[in-house]
C-alpha positions as CSV (number, residue, x, y, z in Angstrom):
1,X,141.1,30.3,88.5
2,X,143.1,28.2,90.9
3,X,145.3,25.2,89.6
4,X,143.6,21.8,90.3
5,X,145.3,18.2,89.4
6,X,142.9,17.5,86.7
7,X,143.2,14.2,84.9
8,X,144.5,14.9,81.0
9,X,141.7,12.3,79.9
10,X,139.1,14.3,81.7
11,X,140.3,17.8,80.6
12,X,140.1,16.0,76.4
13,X,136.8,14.8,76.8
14,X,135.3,17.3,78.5
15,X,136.7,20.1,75.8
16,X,136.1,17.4,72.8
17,X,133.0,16.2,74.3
18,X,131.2,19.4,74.8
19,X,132.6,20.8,71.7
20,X,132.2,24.3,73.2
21,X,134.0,26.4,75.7
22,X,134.9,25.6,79.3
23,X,134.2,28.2,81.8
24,X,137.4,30.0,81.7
25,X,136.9,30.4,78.0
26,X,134.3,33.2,76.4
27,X,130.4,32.9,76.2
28,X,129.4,36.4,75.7
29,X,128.4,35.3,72.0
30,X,126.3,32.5,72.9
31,X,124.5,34.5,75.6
32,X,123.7,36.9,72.9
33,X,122.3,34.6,70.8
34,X,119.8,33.1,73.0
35,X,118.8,36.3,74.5
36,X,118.0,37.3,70.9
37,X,116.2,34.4,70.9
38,X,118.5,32.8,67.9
39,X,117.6,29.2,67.7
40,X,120.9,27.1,68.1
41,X,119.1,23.9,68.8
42,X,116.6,22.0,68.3
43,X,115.3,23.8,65.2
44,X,112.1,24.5,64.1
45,X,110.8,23.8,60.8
46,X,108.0,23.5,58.4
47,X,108.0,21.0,55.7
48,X,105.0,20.8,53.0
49,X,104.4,18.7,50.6
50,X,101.5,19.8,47.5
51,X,99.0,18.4,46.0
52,X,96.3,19.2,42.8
53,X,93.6,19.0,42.3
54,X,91.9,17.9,45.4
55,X,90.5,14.6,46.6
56,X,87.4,13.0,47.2
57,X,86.9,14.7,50.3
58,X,84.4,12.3,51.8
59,X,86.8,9.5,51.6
60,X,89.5,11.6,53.0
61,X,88.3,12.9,56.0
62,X,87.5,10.7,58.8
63,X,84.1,10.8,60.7
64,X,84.4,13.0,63.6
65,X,85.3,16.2,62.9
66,X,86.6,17.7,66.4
67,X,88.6,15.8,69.4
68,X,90.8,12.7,69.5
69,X,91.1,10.2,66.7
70,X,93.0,7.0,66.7
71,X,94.2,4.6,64.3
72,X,90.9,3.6,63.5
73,X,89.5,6.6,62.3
74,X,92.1,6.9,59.9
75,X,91.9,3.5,58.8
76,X,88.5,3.8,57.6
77,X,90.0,6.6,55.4
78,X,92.1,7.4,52.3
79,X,94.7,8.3,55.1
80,X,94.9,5.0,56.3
81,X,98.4,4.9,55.7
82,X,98.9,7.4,58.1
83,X,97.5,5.2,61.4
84,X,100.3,4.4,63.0
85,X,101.4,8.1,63.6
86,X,97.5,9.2,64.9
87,X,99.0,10.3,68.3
88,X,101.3,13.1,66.1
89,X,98.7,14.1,63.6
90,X,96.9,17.2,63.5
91,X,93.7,17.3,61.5
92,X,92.8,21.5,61.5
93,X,89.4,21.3,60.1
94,X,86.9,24.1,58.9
95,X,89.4,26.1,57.0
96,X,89.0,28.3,53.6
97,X,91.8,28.7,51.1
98,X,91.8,32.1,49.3
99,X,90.5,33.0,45.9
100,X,87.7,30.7,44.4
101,X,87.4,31.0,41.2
102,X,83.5,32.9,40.3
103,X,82.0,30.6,38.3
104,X,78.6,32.1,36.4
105,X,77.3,28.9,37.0
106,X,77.0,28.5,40.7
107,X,73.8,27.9,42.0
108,X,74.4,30.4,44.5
109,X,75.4,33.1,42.2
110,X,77.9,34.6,44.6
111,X,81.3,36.0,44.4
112,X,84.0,33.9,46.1
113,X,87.2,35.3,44.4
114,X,88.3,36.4,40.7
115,X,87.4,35.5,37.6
116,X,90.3,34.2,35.9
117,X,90.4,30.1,35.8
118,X,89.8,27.4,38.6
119,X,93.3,27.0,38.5
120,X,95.3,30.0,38.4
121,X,94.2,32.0,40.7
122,X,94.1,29.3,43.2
123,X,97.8,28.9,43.0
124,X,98.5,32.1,42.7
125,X,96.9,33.0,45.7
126,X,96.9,29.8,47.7
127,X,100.5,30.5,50.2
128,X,99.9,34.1,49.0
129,X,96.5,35.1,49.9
130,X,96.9,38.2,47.7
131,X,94.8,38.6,44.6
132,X,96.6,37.9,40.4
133,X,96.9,40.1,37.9
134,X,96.1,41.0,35.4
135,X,92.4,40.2,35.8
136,X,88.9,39.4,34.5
137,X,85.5,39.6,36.0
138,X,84.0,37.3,33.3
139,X,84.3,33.6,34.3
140,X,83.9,32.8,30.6
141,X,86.1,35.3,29.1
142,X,88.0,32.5,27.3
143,X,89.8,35.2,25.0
144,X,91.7,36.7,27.8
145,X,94.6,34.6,27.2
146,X,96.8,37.1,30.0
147,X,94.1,36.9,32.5
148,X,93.5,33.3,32.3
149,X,96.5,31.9,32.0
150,X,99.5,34.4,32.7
151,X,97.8,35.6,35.5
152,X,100.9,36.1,38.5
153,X,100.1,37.1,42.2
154,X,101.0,41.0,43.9
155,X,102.8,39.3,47.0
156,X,105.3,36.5,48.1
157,X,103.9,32.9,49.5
158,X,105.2,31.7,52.8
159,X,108.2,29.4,51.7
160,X,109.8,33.0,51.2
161,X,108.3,35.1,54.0
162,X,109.4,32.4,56.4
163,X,112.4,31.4,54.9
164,X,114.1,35.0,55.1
165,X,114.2,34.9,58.3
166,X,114.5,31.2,59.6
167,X,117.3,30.1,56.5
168,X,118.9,33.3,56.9
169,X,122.2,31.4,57.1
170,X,121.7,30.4,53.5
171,X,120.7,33.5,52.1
172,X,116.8,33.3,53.2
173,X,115.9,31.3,50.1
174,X,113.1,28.0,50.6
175,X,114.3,24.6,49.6
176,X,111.6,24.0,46.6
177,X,111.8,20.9,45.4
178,X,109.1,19.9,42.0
179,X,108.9,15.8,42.1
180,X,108.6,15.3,38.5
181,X,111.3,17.4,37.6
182,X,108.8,19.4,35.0
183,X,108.7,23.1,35.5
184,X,105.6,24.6,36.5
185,X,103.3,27.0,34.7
186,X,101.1,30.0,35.6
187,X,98.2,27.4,36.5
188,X,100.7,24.9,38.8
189,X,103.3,27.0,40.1
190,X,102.7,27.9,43.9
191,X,106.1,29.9,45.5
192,X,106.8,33.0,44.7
193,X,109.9,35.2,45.9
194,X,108.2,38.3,45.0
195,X,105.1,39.8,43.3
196,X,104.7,38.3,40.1
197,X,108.1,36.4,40.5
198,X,107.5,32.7,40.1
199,X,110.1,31.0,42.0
200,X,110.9,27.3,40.3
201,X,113.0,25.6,42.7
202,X,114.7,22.4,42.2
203,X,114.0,19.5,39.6
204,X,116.6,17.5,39.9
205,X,117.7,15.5,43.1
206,X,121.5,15.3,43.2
207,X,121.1,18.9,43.1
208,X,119.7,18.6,46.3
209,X,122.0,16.0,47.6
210,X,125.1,17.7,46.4
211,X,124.9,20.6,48.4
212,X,124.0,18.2,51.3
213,X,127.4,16.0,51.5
214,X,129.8,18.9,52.8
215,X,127.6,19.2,55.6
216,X,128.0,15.4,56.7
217,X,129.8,14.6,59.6
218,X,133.2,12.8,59.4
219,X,131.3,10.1,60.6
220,X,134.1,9.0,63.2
221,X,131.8,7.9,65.8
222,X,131.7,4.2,65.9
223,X,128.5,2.3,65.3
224,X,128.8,0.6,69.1
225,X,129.7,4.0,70.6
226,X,126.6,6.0,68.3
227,X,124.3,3.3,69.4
228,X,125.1,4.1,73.3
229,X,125.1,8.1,73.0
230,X,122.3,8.4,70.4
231,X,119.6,11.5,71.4
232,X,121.8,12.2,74.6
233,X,122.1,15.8,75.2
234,X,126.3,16.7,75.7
235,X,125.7,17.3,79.2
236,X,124.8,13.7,79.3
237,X,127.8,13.1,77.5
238,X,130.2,14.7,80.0
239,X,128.1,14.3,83.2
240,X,130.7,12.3,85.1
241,X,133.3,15.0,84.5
242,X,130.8,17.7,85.4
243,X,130.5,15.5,88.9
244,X,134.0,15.4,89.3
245,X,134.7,18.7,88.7
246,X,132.2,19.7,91.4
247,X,133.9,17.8,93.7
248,X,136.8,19.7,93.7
249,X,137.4,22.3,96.2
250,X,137.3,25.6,94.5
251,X,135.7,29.6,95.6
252,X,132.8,30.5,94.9
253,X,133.5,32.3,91.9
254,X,134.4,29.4,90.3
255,X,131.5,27.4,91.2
256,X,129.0,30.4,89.9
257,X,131.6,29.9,86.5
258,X,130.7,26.0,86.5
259,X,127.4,26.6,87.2
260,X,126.8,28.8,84.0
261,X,128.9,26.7,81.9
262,X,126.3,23.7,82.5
263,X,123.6,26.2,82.0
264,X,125.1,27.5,79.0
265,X,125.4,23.7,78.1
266,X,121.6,23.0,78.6
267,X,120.8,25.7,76.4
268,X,123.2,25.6,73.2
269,X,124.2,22.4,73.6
270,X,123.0,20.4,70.7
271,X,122.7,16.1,70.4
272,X,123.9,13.7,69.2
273,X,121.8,12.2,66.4
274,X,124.5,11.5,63.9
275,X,122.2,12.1,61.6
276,X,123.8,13.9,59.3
277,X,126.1,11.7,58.1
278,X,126.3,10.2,54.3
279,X,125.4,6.9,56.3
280,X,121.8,8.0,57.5
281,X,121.7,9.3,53.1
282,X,122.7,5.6,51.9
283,X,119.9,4.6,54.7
284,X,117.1,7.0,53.2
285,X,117.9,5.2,49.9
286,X,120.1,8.3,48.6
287,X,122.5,6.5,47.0
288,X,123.4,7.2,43.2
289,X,121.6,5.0,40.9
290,X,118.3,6.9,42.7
291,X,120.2,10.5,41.9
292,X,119.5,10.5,38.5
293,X,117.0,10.7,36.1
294,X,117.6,8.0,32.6
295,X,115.4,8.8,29.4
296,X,113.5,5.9,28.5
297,X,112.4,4.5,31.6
298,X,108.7,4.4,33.6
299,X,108.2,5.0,36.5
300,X,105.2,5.9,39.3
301,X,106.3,9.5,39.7
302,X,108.8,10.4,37.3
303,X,111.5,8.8,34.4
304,X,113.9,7.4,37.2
305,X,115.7,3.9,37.1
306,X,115.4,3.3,40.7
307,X,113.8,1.1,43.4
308,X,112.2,3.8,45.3
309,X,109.6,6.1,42.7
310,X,110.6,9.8,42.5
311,X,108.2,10.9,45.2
312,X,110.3,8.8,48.1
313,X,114.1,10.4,46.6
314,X,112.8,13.7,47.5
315,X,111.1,13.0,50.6
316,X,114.5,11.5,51.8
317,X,116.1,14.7,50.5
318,X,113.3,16.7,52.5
319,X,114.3,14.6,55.3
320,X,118.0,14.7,55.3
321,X,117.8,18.3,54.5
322,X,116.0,18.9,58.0
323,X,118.5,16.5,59.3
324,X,121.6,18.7,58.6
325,X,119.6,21.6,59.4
326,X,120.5,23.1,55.8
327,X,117.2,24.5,55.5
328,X,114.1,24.8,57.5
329,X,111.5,25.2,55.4
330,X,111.1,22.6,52.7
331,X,108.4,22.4,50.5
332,X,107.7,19.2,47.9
333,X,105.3,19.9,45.4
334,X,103.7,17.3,43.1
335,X,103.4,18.1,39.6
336,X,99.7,19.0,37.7
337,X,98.4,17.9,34.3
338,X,100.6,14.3,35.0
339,X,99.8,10.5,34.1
340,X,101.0,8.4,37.3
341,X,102.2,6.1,34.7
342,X,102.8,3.1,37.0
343,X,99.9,3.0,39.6
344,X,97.1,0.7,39.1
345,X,93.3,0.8,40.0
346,X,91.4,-1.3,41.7
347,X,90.9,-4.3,39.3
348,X,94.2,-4.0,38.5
349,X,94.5,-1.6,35.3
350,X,97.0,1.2,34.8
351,X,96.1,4.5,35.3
352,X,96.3,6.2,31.9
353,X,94.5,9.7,32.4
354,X,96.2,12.7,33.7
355,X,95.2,14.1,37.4
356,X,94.0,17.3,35.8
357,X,91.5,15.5,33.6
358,X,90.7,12.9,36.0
359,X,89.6,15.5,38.8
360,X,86.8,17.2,36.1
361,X,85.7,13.4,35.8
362,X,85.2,13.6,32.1
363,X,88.6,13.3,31.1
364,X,88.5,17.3,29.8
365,X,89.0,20.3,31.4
366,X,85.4,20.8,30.9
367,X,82.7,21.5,33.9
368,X,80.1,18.9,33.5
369,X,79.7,16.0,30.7
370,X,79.7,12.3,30.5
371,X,81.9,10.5,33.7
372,X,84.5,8.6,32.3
373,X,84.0,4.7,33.3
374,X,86.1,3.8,36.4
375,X,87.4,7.5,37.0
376,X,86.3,7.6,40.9
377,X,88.9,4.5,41.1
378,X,91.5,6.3,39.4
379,X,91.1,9.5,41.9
380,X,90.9,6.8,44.9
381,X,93.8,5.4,43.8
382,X,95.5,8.6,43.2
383,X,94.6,9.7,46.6
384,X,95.7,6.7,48.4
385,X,99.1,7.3,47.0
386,X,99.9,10.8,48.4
387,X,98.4,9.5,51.3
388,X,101.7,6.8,51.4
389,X,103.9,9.5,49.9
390,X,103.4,11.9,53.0
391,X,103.3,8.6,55.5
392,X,106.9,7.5,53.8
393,X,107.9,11.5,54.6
394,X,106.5,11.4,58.2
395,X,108.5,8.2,59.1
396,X,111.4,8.7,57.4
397,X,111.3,11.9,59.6
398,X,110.5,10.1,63.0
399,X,113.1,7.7,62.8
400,X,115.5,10.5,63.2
401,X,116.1,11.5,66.9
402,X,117.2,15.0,68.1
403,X,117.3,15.2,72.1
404,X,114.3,13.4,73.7
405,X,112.3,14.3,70.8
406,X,112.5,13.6,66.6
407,X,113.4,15.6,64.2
408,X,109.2,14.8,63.0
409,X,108.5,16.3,66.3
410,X,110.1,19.6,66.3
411,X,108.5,20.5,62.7
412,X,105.2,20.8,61.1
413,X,105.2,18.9,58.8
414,X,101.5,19.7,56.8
415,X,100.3,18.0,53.3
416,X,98.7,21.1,51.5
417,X,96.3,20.2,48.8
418,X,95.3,22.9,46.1
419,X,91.1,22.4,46.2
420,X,89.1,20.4,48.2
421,X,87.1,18.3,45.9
422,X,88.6,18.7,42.5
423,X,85.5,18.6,40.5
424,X,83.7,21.1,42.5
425,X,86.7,23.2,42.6
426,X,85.8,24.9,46.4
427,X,88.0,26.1,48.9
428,X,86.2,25.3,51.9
429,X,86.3,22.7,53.7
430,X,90.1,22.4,53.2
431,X,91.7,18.5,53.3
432,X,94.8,19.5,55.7
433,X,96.7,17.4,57.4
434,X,99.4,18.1,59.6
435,X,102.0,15.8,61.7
436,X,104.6,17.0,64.4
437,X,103.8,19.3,67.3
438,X,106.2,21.8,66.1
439,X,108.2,21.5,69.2
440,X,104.8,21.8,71.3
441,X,103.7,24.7,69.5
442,X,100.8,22.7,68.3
443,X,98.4,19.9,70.0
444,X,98.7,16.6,68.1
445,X,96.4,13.0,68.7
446,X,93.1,14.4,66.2
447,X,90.7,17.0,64.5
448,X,90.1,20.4,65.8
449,X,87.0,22.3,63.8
450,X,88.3,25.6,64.0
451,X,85.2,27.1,62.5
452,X,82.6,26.1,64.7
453,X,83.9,23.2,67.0
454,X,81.1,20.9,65.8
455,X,82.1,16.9,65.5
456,X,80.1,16.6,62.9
457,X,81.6,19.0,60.2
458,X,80.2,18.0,56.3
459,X,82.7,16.2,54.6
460,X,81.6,17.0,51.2
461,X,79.6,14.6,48.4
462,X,82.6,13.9,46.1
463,X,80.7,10.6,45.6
464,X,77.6,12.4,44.5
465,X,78.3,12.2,40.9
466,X,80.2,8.8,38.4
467,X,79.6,6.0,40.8
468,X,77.3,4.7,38.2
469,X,75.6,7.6,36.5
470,X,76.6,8.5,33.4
471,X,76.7,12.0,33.2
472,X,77.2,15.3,35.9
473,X,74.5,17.7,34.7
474,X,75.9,21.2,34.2
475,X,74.3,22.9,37.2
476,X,75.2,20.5,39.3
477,X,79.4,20.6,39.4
478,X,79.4,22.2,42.3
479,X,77.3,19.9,44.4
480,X,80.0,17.2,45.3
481,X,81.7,20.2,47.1
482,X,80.6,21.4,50.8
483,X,77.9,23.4,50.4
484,X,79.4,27.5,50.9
485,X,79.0,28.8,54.3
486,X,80.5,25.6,55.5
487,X,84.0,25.4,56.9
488,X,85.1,29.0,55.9
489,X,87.6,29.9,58.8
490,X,90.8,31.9,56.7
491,X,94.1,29.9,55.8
492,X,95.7,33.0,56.9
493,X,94.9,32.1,60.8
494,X,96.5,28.9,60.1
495,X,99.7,30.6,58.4
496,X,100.1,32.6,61.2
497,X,100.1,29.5,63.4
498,X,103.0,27.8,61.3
499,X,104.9,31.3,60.9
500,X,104.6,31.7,64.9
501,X,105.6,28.2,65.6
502,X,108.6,28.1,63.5
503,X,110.0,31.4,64.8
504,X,109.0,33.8,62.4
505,X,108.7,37.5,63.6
506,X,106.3,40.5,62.8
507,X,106.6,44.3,62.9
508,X,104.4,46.0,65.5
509,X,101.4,46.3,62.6
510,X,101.6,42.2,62.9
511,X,102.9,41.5,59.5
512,X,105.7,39.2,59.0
513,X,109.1,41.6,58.7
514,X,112.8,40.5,58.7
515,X,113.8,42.3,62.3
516,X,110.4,42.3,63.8
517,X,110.0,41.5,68.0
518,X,106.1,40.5,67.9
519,X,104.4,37.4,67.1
520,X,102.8,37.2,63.8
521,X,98.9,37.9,63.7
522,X,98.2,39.3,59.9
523,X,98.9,37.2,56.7
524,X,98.4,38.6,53.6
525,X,96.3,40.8,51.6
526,X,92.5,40.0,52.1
527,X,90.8,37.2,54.5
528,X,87.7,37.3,52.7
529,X,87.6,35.7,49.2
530,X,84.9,37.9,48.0
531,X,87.4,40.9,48.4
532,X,89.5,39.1,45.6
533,X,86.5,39.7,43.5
534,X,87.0,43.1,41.5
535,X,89.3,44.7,38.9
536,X,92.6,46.5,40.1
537,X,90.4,49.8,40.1
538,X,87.8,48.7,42.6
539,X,89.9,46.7,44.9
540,X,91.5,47.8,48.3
541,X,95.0,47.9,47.6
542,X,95.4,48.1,51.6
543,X,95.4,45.3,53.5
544,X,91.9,43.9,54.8
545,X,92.6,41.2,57.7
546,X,89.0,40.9,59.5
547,X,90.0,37.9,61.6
548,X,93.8,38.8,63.1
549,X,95.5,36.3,65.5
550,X,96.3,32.9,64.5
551,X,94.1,29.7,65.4
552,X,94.1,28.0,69.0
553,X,95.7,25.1,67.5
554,X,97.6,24.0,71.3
555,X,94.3,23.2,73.3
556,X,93.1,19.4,72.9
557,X,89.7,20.0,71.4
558,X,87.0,19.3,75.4
């Protein structure tokens, strides 16, 4: 390259700037990496957060069932909270989690999964969709203790599938996070690393945040200067060098070098969102009194002396963990059998019953019996407050820039919950609800029915039963859930969908496989529930995935 009379200043800024190398200096290793289609920025991420035991689904879901939905439709909802960010919400509707529990009782006398317990197979198999073992066909063979309650699942869940190969820089392992900071049991826990590996994450959240503060930055950028250069791109940043520099006579050569070195800029060349800082932490609320748990004290989600409750320390966690790009998929699970201690009801009383309990109604574990006065309150109230948990998660997340986007809008971030009405204990008719586009990968601004396309999908009769009457006869449990046959398009479809959008890869059979070159189509073990159904001797121990592909999730709904 020939010699030009550059200014010192501009030769400084453009190689502090840029932060990478200037044309004279090698690129072979970026090109690499984006050829290989290595995401160096602008990261894509899933985020989850958990729920138990359902909700009252005909609360939750808002009235139209397929096509755009505004604020309004959510206010009218249990997901009011969640108005303001309408235009980024996705509602996938019509969807079937794996495994119901066969219950001798149901009217329709059909086989929708194993036998175990409403609960542990459900988890097991809910981000597996792969049957438990060891197994029962007898709903009511109480004296299985292994079956019913030690019951594990023969495959990993998707934290792990996706996170071996998208947090590959941190040893492929899932930031799982547990709210309450209780460890989970064969009828809560949900990850697994392996078959029949329960995976328990993390409990505590200065564990979280100490492995966060070496990746802050020095934080030298003033407050004036950040407040300019926020979300600008680098070649924003050095744009009146680049012009100068073009101005310069030089060959051709050189020009083709410049050329690529602003293309190689465009296309590795991250932005400034200074987000990553111990600043942005102290502005989540991260700060120390909130890092650590004090015996003794009472709190809405957990024994924490602090002035958020638990559940808003780890969605700032989950939050400034996508922020440093530390891990990219993050999962927040809510505990089961657990007394939110701290929220109040309607008329103004504490809650004193645990969500387990409260979900059956009767304040047992039992199916059918006497309501308990004031218990559709308590699950409305308990409702309404993941509902602001997962609104506090998706803002915290949208206030966060990264290029002309938000951190929110290049993840999906999706609140899971384990059953769709918790007394009925179905799995159609799933309550899902996701925000971010993924980085486009996904339409937001309302519902689409991906089982039939109807606007007018059943949103269950949690309200059949205990706004009044006294008792829920014994046949009838399963009536406040949506009647079977309804909304029964596979989760897998929708795993795929995430997988896919986040970067994951598949072998050329489809599967998700650390190396693969293909888009993910197959999920799993079964798509059909009643294939769960069966001993270990009369199951298919190949895979059975009827329905391959994922769900058109990226074409507003006509």
């Amino acid at each position: 390259m020939k010699k030009y009379p550059l200014n010192r200043r501009l030769f400084l800024r453009g190689l502090g700037g840029a932060a990478v190398a200037a044309p004279f200096l090698p690129s072979i290793a970026e090109r690499q990496a984006k050829a290989q289609g290595v995401p160096v920025t602008d990261p894509r991420r899933l985020i989850v957060m958990f729920t138990h035991y359902g909700c009252l689904t005909n609360r939750w879901f808002p009235t139209k069932s397929h096509g755009a939905l505004g604020a309004e439709d959510y206010a009218a909802t249990n997901l009011a909270p969640l108005s303001d960010f309408a235009p980024k919400l996705l509602l996938p509707r019509g969807i079937r989690a794996m495994n119901q529990w066969h219950n001798n009782n149901r009217s329709a006398q059909t086989a929708v999964g194993q036998a175990n317990d409403p609960h542990t197979q459900v988890v097991g198999s809910y981000f597996t969709c792969q049957p438990v073992t060891p197994n029962t066909n007898n709903p009511v063979d109480l004296m299985n203790t292994a079956a019913k309650f030690n019951a594990l699942p023969i495959g990993p869940s998707l934290d792990h599938i996706a996170a071996k190969q998208v947090n590959a820089n941190n040893g492929g392992t899932p930031l799982f996070m547990r709210v309450s900071g209780g460890r989970d049991n064969n009828q809560t826990g949900i990850s697994f690393s392996a078959a029949e590996e329960p995976f328990p994450g993390i409990g505590e959240p200065d564990q979280v945040f100490s492995s966060l503060t070496g990746l802050f930055d020095s934080g030298e950028v003033s407050p004036d200067d950040y407040a300019a250069i926020k979300g600008q791109s680098i070649v924003d940043l050095v744009k009146d060098d680049l012009t100068t520099l073009e101005g310069y006579d030089m060959s051709a050569s050189d020009k083709e070098k410049l050329a690529a070195w602003k293309e190689l800029l465009h296309s590795v060349g991250g932005v400034v969102t200074q987000a990553c800082t111990s600043a942005q932490a102290a502005e989540l609320g991260l700060v120390a009194s909130e890092l650590t748990r004090t015996a003794g004290s009472d709190n809405v989600a957990g024994k924490v002396n602090a002035t958020m409750d638990w559940a808003d320390v780890f969605n700032a966690l989950a939050a400034l963990s996508a922020a440093c790009d530390s891990s990219r998929v993050i999962f927040i699970k809510y505990p089961g059998n657990y007394v939110f201690r701290g929220l109040s009801k309607s008329d103004g009383s504490p809650i004193d019953m645990e969500n387990h309990n409260a979900s059956h109604r009767i304040n047992g574990a039992g199916m059918g019996g006497n309501c308990v006065g004031g218990v559709m309150d308590t699950l409305n109230t308990i409702d309404r407050f993941y509902a602001q948990k997962f609104a506090n998660l998706v803002r915290m997340l949208d206030g966060m820039p990264e290029g002309d986007r938000t951190v929110l809008d290049n993840s999906a971030t999706v609140w899971f919950q384990e059953l769709s009405d918790g007394n009925a204990h179905n799995l159609n008719n799933m309550p899902i609800v996701q925000a971010g586009s993924c980085g486009e990968a996904f339409w937001t601004g309302g519902a689409i029915n991906v089982d039939n396309g109807a606007a007018d999908l059943s949103p269950g009769d949690s309200d059949k039963y205990c706004n009044g009457q006294d008792n829920i006869p014994l046949g009838e449990v399963d009536s406040t859930g949506t009647p079977e046959g309804t909304a029964v398009a596979p989760i897998n479809k929708y795993f795929c969908n995430l997988l896919n959008a986040i970067g994951v890869k598949a072998d050329n059979s489809g599967f998700p496989a650390v190396g693969g070159t293909e888009e993910v189509t197959h999920f799993g073990l079964y798509d059909d529930t009643s294939l769960f159904f069966g001993g270990d001797d009369d199951r298919n121990a190949d895979p059975v995935i009827n329905s391959p592909g994922q769900f058109d999730l990226k074409t507003p709904p006509a």
